[in-house]
Backbone bond lengths (Angstrom), bond angles and torsions (degrees), N, CA, C in turn:
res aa  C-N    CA-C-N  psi(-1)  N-CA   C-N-CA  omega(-1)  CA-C   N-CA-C  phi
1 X - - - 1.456 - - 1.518 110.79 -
2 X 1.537 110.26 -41.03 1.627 82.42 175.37 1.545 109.20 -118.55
3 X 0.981 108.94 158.76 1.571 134.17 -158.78 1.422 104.39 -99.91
4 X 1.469 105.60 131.70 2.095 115.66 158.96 1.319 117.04 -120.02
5 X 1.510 103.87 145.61 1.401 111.80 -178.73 1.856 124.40 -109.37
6 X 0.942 121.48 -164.90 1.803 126.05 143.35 1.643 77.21 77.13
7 X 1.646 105.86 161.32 1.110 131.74 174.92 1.667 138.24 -96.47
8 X 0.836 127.18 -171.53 1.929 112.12 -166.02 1.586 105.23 -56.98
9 X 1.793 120.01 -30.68 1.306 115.06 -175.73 1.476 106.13 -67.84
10 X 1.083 128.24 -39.39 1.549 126.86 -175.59 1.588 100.52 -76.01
11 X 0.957 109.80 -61.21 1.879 117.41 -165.20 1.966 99.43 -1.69
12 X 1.541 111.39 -70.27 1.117 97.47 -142.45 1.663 110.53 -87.35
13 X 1.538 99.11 1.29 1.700 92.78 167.15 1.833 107.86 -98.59
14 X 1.155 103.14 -21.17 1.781 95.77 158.39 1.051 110.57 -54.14
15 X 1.193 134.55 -17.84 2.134 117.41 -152.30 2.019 78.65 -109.55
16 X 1.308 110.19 -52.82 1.259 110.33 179.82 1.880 116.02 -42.53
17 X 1.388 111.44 -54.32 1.768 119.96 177.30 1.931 89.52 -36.82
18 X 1.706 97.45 -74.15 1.143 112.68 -154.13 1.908 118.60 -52.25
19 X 1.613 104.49 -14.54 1.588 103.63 166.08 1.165 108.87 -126.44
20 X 1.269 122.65 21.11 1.727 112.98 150.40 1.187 106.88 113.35
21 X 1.306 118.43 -19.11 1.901 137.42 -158.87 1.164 84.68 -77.09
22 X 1.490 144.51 -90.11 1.472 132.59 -160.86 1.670 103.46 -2.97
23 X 1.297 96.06 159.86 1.675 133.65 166.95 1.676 109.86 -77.27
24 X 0.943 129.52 126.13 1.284 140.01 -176.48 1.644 108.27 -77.62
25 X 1.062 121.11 -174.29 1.473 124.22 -176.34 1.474 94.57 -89.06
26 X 1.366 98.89 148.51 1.520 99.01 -168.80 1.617 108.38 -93.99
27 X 1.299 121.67 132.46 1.682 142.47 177.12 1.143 99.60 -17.47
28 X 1.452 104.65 126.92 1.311 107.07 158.00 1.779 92.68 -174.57
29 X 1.745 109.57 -115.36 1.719 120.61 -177.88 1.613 87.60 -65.48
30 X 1.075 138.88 157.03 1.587 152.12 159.36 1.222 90.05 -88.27
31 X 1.748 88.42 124.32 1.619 106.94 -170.92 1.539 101.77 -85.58
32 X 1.495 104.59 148.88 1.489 131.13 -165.22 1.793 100.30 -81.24
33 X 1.358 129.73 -29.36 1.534 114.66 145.81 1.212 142.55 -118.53
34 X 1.326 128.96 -134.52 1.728 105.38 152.04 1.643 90.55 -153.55
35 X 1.421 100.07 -168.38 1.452 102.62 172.29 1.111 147.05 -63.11
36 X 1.612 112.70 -22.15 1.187 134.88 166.17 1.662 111.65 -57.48
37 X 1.318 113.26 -37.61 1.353 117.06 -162.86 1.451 102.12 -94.70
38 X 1.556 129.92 -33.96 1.819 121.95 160.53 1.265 97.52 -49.44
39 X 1.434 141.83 -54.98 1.259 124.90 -125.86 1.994 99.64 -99.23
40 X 1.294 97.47 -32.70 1.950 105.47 156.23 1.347 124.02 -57.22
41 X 1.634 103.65 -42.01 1.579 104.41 157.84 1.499 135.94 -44.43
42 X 1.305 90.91 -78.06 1.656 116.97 160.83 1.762 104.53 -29.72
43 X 1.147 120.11 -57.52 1.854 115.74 -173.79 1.808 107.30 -83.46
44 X 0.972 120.51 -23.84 1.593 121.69 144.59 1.701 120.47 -35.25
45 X 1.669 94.59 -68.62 1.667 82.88 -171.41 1.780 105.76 -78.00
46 X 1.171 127.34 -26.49 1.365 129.50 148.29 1.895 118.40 -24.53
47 X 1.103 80.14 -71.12 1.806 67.61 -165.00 1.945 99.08 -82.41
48 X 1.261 121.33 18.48 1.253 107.54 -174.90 1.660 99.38 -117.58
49 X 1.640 120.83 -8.58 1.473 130.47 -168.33 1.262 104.12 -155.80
50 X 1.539 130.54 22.88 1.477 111.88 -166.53 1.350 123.54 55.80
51 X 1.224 117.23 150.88 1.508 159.00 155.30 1.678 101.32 -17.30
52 X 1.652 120.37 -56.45 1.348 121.25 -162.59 1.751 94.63 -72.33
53 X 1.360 105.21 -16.03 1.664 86.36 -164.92 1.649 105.46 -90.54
54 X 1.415 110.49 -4.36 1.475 105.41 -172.63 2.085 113.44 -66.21
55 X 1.032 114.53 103.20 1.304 119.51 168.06 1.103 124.92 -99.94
56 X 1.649 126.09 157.73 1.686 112.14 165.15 1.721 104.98 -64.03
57 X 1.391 121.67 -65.90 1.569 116.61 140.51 1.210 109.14 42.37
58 X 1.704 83.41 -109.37 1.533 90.18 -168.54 1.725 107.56 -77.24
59 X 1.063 151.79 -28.60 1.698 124.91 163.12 1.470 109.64 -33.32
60 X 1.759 108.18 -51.12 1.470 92.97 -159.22 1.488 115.60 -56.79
61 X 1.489 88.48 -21.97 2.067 98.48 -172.89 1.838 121.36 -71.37
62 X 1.692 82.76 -21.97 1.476 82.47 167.08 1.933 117.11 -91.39
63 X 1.055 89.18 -30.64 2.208 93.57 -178.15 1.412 93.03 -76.86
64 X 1.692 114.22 -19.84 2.194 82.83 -178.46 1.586 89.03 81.70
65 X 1.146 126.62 47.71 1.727 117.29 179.96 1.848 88.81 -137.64
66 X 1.320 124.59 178.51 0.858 156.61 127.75 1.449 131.36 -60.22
67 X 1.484 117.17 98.57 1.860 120.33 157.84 1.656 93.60 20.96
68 X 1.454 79.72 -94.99 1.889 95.87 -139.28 1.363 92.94 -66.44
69 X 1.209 149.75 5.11 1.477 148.47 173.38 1.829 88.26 -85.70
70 X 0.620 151.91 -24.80 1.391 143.09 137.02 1.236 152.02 -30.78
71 X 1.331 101.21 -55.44 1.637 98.39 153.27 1.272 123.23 -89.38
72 X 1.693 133.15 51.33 1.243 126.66 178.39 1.685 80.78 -102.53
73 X 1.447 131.62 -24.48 0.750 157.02 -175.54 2.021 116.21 -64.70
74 X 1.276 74.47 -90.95 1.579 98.44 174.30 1.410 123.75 -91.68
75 X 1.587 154.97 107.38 1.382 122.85 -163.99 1.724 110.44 -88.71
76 X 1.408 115.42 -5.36 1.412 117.91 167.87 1.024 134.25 179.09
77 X 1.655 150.06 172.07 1.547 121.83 -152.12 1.578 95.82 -77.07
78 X 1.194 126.77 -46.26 1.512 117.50 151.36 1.901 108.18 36.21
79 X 1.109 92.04 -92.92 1.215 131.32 -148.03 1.540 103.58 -79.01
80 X 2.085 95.46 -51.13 1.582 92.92 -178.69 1.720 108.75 -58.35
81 X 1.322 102.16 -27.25 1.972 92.97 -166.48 1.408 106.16 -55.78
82 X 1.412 109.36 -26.38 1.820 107.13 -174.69 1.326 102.89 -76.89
83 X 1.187 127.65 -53.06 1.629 121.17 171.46 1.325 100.01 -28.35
84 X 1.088 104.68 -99.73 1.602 119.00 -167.40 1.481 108.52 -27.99
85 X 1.286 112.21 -53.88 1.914 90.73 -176.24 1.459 101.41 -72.24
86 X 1.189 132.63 -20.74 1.745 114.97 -170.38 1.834 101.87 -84.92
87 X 1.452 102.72 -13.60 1.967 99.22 -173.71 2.092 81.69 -81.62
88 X 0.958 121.50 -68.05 1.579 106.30 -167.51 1.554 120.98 -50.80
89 X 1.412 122.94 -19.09 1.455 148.24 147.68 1.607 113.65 -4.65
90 X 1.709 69.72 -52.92 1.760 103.31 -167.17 1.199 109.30 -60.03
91 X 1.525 120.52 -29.88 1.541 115.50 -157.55 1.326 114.94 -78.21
92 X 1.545 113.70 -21.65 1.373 135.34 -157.08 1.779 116.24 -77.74
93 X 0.941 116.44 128.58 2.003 123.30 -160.58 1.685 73.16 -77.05
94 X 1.405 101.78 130.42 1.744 115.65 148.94 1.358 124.33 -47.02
95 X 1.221 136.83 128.06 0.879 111.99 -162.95 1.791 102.92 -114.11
96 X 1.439 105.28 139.28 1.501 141.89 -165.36 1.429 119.35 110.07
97 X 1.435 105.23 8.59 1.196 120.27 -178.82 2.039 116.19 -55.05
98 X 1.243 87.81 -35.68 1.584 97.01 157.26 1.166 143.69 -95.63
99 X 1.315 153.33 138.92 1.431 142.00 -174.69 1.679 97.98 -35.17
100 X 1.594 110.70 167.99 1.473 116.80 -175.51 1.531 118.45 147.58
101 X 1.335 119.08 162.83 1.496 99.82 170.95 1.438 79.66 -122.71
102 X 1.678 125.34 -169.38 1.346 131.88 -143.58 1.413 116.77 -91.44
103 X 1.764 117.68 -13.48 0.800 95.80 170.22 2.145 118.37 -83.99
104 X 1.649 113.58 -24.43 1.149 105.76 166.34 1.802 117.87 -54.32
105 X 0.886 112.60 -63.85 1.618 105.66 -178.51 1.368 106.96 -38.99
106 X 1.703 128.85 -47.81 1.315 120.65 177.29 1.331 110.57 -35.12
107 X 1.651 101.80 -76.41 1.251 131.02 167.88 1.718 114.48 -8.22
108 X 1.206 111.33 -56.14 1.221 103.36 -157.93 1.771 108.83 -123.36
109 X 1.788 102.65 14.47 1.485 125.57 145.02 1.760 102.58 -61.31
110 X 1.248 104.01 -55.07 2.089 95.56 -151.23 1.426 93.38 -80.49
111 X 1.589 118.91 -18.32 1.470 94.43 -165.66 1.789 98.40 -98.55
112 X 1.311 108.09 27.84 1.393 119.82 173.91 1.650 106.22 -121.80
113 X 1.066 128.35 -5.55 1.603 147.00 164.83 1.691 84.62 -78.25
114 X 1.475 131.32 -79.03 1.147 119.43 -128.72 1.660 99.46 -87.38
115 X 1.300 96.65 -11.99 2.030 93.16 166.47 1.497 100.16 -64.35
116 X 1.359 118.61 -65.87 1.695 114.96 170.84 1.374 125.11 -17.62
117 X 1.393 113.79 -77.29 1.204 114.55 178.58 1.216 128.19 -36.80
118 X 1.619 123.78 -47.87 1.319 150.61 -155.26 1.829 89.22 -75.78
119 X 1.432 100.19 -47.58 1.505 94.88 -179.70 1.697 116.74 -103.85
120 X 0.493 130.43 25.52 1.673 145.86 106.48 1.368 144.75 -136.69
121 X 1.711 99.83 88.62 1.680 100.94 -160.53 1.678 112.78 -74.01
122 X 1.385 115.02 30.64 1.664 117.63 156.48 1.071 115.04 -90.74
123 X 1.027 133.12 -27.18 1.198 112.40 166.88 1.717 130.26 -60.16
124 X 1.236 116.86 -3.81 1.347 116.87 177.41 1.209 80.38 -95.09
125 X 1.364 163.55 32.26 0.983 132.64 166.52 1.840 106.95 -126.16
126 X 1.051 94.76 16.65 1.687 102.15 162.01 1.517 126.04 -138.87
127 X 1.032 109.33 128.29 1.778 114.72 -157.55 1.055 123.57 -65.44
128 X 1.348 115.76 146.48 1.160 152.98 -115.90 1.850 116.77 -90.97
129 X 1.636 86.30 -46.89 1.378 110.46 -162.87 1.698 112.08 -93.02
130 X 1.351 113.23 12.04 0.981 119.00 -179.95 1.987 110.57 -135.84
131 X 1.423 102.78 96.15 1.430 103.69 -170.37 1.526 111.75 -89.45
132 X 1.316 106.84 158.60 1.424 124.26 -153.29 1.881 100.60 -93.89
133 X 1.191 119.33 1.35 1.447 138.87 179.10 2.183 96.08 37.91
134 X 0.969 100.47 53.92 1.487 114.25 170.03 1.781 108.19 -64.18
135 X 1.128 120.39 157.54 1.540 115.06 138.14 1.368 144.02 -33.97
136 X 1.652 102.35 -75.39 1.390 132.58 150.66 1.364 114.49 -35.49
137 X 1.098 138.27 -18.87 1.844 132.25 -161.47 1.292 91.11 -139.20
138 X 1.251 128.81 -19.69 1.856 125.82 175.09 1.548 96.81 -69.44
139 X 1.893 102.21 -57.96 1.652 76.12 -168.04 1.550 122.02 -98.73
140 X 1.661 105.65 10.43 1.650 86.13 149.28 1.563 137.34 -75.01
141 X 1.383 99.37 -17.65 1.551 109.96 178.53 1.332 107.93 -60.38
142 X 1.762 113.90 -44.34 1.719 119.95 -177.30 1.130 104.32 -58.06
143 X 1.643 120.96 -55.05 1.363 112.12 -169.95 1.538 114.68 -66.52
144 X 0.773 124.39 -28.38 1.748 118.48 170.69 1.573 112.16 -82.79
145 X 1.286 145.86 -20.94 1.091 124.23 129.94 1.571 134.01 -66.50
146 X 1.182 144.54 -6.76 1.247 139.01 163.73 1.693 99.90 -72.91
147 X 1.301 108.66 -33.56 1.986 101.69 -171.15 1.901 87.46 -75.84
148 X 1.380 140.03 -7.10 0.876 106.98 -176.50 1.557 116.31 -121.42
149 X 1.696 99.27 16.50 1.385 106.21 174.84 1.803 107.57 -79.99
150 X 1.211 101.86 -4.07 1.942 119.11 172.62 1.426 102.44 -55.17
151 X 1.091 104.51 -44.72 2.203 105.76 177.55 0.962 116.18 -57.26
152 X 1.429 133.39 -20.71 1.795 140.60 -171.34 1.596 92.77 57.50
153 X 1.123 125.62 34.14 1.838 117.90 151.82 1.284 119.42 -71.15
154 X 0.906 87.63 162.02 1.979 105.59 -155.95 2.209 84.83 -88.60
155 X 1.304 116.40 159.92 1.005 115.72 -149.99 1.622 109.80 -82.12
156 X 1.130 121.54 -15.50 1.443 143.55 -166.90 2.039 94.83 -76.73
157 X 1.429 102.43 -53.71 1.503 127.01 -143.51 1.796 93.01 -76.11
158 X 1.891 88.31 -44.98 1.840 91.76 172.31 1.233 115.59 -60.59
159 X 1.258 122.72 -66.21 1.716 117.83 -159.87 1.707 92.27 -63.23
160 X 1.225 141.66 2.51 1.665 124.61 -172.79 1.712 81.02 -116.16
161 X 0.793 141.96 -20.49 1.641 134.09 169.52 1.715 104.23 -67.36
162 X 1.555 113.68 -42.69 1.099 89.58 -172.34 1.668 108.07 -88.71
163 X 1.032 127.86 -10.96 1.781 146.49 -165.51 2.066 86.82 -65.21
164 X 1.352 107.72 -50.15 1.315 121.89 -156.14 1.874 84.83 -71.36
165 X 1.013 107.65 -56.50 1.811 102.80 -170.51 1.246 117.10 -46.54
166 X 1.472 95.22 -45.89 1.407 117.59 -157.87 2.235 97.34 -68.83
167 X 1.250 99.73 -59.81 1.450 100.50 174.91 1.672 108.86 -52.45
168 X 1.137 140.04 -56.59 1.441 113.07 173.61 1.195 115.16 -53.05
169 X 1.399 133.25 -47.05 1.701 116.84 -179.53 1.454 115.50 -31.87
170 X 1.532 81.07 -66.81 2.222 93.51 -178.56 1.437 107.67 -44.45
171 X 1.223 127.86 -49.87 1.435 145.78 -168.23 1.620 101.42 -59.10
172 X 1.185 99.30 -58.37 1.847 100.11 -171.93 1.601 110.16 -90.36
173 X 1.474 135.64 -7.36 1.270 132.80 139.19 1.314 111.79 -83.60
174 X 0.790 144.75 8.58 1.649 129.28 166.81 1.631 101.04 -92.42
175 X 1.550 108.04 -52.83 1.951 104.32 145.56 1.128 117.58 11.34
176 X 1.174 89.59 -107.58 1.478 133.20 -176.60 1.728 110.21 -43.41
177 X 0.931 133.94 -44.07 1.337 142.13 165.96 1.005 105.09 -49.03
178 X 1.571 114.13 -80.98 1.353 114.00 -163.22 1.469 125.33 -75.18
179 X 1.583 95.79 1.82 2.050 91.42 152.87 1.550 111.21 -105.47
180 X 0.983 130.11 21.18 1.681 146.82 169.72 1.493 80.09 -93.89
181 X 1.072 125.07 -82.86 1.609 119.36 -168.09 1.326 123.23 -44.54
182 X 0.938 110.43 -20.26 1.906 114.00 -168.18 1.433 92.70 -90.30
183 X 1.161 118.74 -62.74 1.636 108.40 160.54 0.831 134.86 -47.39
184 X 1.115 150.61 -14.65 1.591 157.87 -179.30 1.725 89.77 -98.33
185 X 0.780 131.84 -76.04 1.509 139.65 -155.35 1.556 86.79 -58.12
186 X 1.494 126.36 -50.79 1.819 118.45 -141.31 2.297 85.39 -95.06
187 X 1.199 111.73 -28.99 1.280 121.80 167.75 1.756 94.18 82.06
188 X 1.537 111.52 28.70 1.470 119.75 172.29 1.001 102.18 -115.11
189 X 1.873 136.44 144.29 1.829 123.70 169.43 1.647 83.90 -105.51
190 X 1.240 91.72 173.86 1.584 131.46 -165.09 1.509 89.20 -41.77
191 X 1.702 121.61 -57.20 1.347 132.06 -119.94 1.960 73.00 -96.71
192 X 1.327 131.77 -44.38 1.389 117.40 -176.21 1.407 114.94 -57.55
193 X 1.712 130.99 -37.46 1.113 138.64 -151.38 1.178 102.83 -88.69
194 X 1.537 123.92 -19.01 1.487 118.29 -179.86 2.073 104.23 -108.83
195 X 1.026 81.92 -10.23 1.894 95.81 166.34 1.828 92.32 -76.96
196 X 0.998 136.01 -54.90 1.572 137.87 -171.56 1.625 101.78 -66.50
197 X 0.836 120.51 -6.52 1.211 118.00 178.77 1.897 119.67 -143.26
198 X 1.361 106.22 46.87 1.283 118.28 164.35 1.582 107.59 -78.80
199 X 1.288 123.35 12.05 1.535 104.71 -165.07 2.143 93.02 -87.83
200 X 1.202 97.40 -32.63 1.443 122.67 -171.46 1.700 102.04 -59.76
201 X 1.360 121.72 -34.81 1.091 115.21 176.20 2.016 129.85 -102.03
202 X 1.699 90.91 -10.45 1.504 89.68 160.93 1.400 102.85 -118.26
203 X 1.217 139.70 43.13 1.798 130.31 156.01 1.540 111.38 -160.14
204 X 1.328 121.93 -18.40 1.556 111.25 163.55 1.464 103.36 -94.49
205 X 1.193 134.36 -54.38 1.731 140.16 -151.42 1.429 82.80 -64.91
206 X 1.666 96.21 119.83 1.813 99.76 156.87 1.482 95.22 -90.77
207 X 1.297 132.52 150.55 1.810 140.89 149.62 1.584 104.31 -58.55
208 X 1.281 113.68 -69.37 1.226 120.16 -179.84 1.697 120.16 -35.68
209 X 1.264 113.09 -54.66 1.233 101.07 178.67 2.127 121.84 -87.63
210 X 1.368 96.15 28.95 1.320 116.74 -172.23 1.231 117.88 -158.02
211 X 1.405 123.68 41.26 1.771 132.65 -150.19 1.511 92.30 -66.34
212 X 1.515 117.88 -64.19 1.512 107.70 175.29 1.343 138.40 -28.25
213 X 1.334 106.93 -48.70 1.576 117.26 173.32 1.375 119.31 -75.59
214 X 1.077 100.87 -37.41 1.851 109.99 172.88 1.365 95.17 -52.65
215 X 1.887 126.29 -97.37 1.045 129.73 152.54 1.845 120.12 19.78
216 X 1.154 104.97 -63.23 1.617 105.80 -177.46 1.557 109.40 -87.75
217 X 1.185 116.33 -26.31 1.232 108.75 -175.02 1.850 108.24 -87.43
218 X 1.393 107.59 -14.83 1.471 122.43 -178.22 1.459 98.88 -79.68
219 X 1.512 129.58 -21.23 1.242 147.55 170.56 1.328 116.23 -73.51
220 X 1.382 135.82 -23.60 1.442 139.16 -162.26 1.223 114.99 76.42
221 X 1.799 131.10 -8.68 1.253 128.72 -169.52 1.141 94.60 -77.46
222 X 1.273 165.33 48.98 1.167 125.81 124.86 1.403 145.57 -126.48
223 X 1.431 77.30 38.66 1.678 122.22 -178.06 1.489 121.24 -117.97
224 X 1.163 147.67 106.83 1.034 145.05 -134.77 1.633 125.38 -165.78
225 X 1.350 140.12 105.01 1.681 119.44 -164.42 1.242 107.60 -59.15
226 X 1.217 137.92 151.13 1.651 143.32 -163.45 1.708 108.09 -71.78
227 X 1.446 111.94 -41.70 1.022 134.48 172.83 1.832 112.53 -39.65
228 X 1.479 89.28 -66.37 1.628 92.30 167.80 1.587 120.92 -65.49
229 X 0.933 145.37 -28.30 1.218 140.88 138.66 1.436 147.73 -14.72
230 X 1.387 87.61 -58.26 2.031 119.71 167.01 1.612 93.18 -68.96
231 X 2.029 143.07 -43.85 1.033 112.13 168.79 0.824 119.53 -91.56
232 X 1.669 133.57 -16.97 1.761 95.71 166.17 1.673 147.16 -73.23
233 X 1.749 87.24 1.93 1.420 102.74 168.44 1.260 128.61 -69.32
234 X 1.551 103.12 -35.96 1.411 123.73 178.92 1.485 116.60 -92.81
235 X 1.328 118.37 5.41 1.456 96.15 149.39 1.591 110.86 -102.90
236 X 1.331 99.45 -18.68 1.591 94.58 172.49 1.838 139.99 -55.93
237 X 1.611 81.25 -20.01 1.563 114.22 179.07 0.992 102.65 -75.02
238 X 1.410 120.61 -76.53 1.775 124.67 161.31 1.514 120.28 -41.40
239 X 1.188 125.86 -31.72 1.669 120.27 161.35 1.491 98.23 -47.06
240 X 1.356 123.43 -81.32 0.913 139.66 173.49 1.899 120.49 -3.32
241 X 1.391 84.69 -81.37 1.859 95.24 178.90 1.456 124.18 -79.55
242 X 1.693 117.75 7.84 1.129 146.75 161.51 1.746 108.42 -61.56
243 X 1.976 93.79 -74.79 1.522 107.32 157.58 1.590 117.87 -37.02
244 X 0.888 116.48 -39.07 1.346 115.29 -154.07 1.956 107.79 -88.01
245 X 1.763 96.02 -38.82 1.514 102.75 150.54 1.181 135.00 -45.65
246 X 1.306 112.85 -55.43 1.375 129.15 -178.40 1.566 104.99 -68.25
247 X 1.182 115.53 -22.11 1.930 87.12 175.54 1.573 112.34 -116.60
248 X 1.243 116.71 30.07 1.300 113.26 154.40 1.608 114.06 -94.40
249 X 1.313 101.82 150.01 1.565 119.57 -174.38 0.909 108.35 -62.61
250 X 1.505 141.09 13.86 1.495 123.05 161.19 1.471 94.63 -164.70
251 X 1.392 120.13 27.57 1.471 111.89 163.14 1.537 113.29 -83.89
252 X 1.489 109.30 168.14 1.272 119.34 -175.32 1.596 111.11 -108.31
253 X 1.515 114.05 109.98 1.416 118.80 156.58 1.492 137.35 -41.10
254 X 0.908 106.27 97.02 1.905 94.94 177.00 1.383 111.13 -77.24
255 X 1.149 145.83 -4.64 1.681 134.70 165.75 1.238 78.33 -45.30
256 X 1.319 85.64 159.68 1.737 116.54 -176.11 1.609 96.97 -115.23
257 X 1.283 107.00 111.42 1.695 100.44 176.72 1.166 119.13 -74.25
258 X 1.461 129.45 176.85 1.479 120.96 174.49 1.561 101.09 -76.31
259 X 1.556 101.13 153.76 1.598 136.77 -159.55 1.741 105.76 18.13
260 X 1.413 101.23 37.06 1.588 103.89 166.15 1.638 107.65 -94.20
261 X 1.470 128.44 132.25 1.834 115.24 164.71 1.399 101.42 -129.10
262 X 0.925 75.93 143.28 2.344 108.68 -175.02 1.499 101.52 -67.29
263 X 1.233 119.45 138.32 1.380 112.44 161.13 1.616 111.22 -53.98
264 X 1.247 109.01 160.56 1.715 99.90 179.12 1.721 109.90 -106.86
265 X 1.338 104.13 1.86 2.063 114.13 160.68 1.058 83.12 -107.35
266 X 1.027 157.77 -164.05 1.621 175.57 -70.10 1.676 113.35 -61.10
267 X 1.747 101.63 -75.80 0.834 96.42 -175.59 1.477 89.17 124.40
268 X 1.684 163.23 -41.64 0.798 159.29 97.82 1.494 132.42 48.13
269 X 1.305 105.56 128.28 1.901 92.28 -177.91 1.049 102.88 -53.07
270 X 1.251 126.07 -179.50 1.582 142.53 -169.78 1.659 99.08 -153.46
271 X 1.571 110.00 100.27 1.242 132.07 158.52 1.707 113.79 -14.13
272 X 1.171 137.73 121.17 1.357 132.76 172.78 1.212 108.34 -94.66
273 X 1.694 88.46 146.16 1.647 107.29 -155.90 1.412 94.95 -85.94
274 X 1.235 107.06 167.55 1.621 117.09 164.97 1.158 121.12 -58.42
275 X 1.695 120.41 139.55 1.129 98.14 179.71 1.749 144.52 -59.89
276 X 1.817 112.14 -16.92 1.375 93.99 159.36 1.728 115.40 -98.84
277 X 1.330 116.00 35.27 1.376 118.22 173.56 1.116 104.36 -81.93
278 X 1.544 130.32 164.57 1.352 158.40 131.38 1.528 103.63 -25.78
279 X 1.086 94.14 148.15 2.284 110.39 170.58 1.501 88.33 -71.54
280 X 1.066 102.57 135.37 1.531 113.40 160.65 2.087 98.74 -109.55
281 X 1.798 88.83 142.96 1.557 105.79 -166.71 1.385 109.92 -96.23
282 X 1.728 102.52 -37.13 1.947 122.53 174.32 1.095 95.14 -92.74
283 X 1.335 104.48 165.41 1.687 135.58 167.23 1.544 100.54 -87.41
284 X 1.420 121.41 -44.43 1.144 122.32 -169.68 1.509 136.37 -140.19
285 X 1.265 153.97 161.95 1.581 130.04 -151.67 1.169 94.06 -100.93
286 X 1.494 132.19 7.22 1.474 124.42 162.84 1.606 116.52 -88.24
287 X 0.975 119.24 -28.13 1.482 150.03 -179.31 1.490 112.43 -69.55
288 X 1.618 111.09 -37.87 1.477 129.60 -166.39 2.168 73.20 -95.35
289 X 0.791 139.16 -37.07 1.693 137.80 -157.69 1.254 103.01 -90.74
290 X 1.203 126.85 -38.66 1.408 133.03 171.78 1.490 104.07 -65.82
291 X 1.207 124.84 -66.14 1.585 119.40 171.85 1.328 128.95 -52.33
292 X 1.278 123.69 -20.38 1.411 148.39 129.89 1.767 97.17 -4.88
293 X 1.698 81.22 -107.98 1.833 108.40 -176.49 1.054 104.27 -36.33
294 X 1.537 126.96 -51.93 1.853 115.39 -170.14 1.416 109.37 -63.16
295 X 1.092 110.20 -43.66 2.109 99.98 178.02 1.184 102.01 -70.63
296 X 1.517 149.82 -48.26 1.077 152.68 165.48 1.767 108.33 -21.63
297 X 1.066 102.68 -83.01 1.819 115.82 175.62 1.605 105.19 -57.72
298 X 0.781 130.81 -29.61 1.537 137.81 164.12 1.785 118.86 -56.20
299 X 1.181 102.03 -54.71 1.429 94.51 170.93 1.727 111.44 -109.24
300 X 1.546 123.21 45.08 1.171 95.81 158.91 1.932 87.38 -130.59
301 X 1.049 101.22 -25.05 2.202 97.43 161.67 1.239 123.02 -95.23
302 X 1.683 119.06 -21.05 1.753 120.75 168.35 1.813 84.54 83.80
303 X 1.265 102.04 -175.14 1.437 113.13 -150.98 1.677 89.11 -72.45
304 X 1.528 105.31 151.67 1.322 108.29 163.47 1.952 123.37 -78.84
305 X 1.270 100.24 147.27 1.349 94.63 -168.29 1.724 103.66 -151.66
């Protein structure tokens, strides 16, 4: 999800901007912003004009600064693109941050990717495979692999379980975007453009030589809000790597067997209590302590963002 740019000469003062280590502007007038505030700028005119419109330029035109009073800051967009995707990074809930076993935290990782995207759809537009080693994007990456070290997959099998999730999100919000865009730009929605073209379906479309499609379209299936789409893909994905849990020799099933219950941190069977005991909710009193701290830190900062 997040993207790095610039070449071996930049690399190591990008990684420096991006954890604070860089050198500051050197003493003199006390500068009128700081970095935090180019790099909020910069994702402003981004998600309000795209990616092509982000300039030093135009920041300076919005802070009231001067160009080159900019890169004392930044030394080039290089660098700013990694800011910017690791500051929106930020917005994203960790995921296991809530009780769950691995496939909910998955679960409710991508459908916390595809709110992202939607609200800044530039970032699909810079690649993928090259991460910006931010803060913000280090430890969402951890937290979505620790929720998926819950599968007992072997280490190869995890990071390509999550590679596979992760590419339909991008895949089915980039979708979704770019038919938000075609409408916005053409100032026609979906539902007019195929209204403009009913002639195609009562005097060219034979049924007969297309019974299936007739059939489905005589069905309403092939009309659908986009939204619903993106989830039935994604549980299908998770069907999927569920299956795929379940038949390794030491992966962990999440079906819930009969009178079996999951820890609600882990994810884990949960020991049965005696019969005049209490339900137990953890598997374990570290598990019951961890869920502790997370509601704890939960209601005295509210969700992380």
């Amino acid at each position: 999800m997040e993207t790095g740019h610039g070449g071996n000469g930049s690399a190591v003062r990008g990684l420096e901007l991006l954890w604070g280590l860089g050198e500051r502007p050197k003493q003199g007038r006390r500068p009128a912003f700081t970095l935090e505030q180019i790099v909020r700028t910069a994702v402003g005119i981004a998600d309000a004009e795209g990616l092509a419109a982000v300039s030093m330029r135009r920041i300076a035109e919005r802070l009231g600064c001067t160009t080159m009073s900019l890169y004392r800051y930044v030394p080039g967009k290089a660098q700013l693109l990694d800011l910017m995707t690791d500051c929106v990074m930020g917005e994203v809930p960790l995921a296991g941050a809530a009780p769950g076993g691995w496939r909910t935290g998955l679960e409710r990782s991508a459908r916390a990717d595809w709110a992202l995207y939607h609200r800044h759809p530039w970032i699909l537009r810079l690649p993928a495979g090259r991460p910006a080693l931010g803060p913000n994007g280090l430890a969402w990456y951890e937290s979505v692999l620790r929720v998926l070290t819950m599968t007992g997959l072997p280490p190869a099998a995890l990071v390509n379980v999550f590679d596979l999730v992760d590419a339909y999100v991008r895949g089915a919000a980039r979708d979704s975007l770019d038919a938000a865009a075609v409408e916005r730009h053409s100032g026609v929605t979906d539902e007019q453009w195929w209204a403009a073209r009913a002639h195609f379906w009562d005097v060219i479309f034979v049924p007969a030589r297309y019974p299936v499609l007739a059939s489905l379209r005589a069905a309403g299936a092939l009309t659908h809000p986009r939204d619903r789409g993106f989830e039935f893909g994604l549980q299908r994905v998770l069907d999927s790597v569920e299956a795929f849990v379940r038949n390794q020799p030491h992966g962990r099933d999440e079906t819930v067997k009969r009178d079996e219950t999951r820890c609600a941190q882990c994810g884990d069977p949960v020991p049965r209590p005696t019969p005049t005991g209490r339900p137990r909710v953890y598997c374990s009193d570290a598990c019951r302590q961890r869920a502790y701290r997370a509601r704890r830190a939960a209601g005295s900062s509210g969700t992380r963002h």
